[in-house]
N, C-alpha and C positions, 0 to 999 in steps of 0.2 A: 565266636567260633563254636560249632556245635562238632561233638562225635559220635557216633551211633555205632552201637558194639553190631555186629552181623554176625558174629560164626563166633561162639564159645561151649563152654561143658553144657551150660544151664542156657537156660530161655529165659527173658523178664517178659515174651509177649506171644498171646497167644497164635498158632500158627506156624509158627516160629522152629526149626527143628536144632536140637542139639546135640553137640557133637564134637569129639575132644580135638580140637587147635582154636585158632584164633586168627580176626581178622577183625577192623576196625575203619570206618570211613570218616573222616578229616574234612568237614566244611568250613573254608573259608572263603571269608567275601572278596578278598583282595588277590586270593589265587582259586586256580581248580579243585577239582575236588581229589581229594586224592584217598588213596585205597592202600592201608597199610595192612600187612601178611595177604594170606588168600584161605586160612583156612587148610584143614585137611583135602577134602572132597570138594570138585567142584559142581556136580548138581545142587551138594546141598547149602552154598553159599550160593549159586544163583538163585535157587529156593529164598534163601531169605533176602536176598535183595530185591527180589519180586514182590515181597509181602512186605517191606519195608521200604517199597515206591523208589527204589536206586534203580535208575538207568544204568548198567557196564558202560553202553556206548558213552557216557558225560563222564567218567571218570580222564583225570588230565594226567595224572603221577601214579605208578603203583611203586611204593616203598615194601621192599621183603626185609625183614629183622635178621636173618638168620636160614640156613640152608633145609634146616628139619622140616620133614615130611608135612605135620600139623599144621606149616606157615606157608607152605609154597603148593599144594597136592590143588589147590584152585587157581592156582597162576596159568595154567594154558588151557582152562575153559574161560576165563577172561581175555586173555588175549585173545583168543576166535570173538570172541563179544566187540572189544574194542580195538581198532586196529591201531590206535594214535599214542597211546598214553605212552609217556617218559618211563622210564624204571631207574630205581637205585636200589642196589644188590650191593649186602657186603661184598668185600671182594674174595674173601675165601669161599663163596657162592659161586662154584665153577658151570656157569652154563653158557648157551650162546642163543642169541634171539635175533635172526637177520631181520635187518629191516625196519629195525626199534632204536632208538636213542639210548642206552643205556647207558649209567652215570657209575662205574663201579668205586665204592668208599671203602674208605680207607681211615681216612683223616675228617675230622668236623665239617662239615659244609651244609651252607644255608642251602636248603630243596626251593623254598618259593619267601616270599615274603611271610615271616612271622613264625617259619615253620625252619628248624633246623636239624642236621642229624647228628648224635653224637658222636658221630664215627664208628669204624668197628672197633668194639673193644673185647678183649681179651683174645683176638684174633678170630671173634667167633660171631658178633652180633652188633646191630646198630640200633638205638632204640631213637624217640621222634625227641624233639624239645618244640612246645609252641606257645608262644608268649603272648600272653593274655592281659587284659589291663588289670587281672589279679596277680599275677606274674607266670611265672616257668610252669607247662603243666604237662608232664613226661608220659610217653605213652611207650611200652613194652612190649617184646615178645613174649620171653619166656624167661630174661632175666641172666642168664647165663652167667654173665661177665660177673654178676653178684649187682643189690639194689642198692646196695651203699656206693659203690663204685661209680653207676649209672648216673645216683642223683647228684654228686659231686663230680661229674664232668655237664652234667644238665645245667647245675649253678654258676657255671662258666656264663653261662648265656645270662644270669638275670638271676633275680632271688625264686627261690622255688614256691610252686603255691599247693602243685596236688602231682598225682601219678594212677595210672591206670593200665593195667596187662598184668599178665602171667610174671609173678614174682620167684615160681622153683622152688626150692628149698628153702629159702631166705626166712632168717629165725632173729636179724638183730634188728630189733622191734625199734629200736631207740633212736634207730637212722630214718624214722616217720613221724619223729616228735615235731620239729616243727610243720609238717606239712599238714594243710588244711583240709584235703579230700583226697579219700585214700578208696578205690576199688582195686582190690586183689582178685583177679579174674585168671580161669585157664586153668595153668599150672602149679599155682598157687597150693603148696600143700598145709600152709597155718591159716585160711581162710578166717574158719573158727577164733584161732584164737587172735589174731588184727585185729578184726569186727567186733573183739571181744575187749580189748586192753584198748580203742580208740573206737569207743560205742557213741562218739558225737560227732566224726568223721569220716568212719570207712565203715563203704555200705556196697550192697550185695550188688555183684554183675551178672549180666549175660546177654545174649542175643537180644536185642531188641531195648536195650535199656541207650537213653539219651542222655548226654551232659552237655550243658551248655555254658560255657564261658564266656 
């Protein structure tokens, strides 16, 4: 399973433009590919999917974490791009899209093989779980519902092995001890000091940066 960050604060690649939200593309062999957030802006998340070789039109899923501007402001220059792709929107995400399959969550549900959501929680956000032959490896918005929260409904699925997105304010560093790879991207406001108290596993993000599972 590989994911390529597209839309965050920082760039890891040249070309690349940055820019405050978040959005993340999900390859799996066994399913499509799927497109989680969209980013603030959509010129500048098709920008970087031009430069990071993403066709829109081969996207199969697009998963939105949450309603805010930063995650969804490139959701209807994708969908002019691709007309097919699935969506699952929390359900406190009040929009209407004729014509589209949309999956509105609520409650945990497996999206494709391997890949699961953890529901909305805190009535506000749904973040990814995708289990890996290393184990649970959670991908975020922006965290909202809290990270401790998140990764204890993620452990439901499987033992956790790493996490990656926009953490928010999240200050209880100790809810990262066991996990193996730690990128705090986005929102993230202790960057600093994560990468600094888990300096042999959480490592810097941004547009254009790859992790492969």
């Amino acid at each position: 399973m590989k994911i390529t960050i597209v839309y965050d604060n920082e760039v890891k690649k040249e070309g690349l433009k940055a820019d405050w939200g978040f959005s993340a593309l999900i390859e799996n062999e066994k399913a499509s590919p799927i497109l989680f957030d969209t980013g603030a802006n959509g010129p500048i998340l098709l920008h970087n999917m031009k430069e990071l070789n993403i066709d829109p039109k081969n996207i199969g899923i697009i998963v939105i974490s949450h309603a805010h501007w930063d995650h969804t402001g490139g959701l209807s220059e994708i969908l002019k791009q691709n007309e097919t792709a699935e969506l699952y929107i929390p359900s406190s995400f009040h929009i209407s899209i004729p014509g589209r399959k949309v999956t509105m969550v609520k409650e945990a549900i497996q999206i494709c093989q391997d890949v699961c959501s953890t529901g909305e929680l805190g009535g506000v956000e749904q973040s990814l779980a995708l289990k890996t032959g290393k184990g649970i490896f959670v991908v975020t918005g922006c965290s909202h519902p809290g990270v401790g929260n998140i990764l204890k409904t993620a452990s439901k699925f499987g033992k956790l092995y790493g996490i990656a997105g926009g953490f928010h304010g999240f200050r209880d560093f100790k809810a990262l001890d066991e996990l193996s790879l730690i990128y705090p991207c986005h929102c993230t406001q202790y960057k600093r000091e994560i990468r600094e108290l888990f300096k042999d596993k959480a490592l810097e993000c941004g547009a254009g940066l790859v992790i492969q599972l």
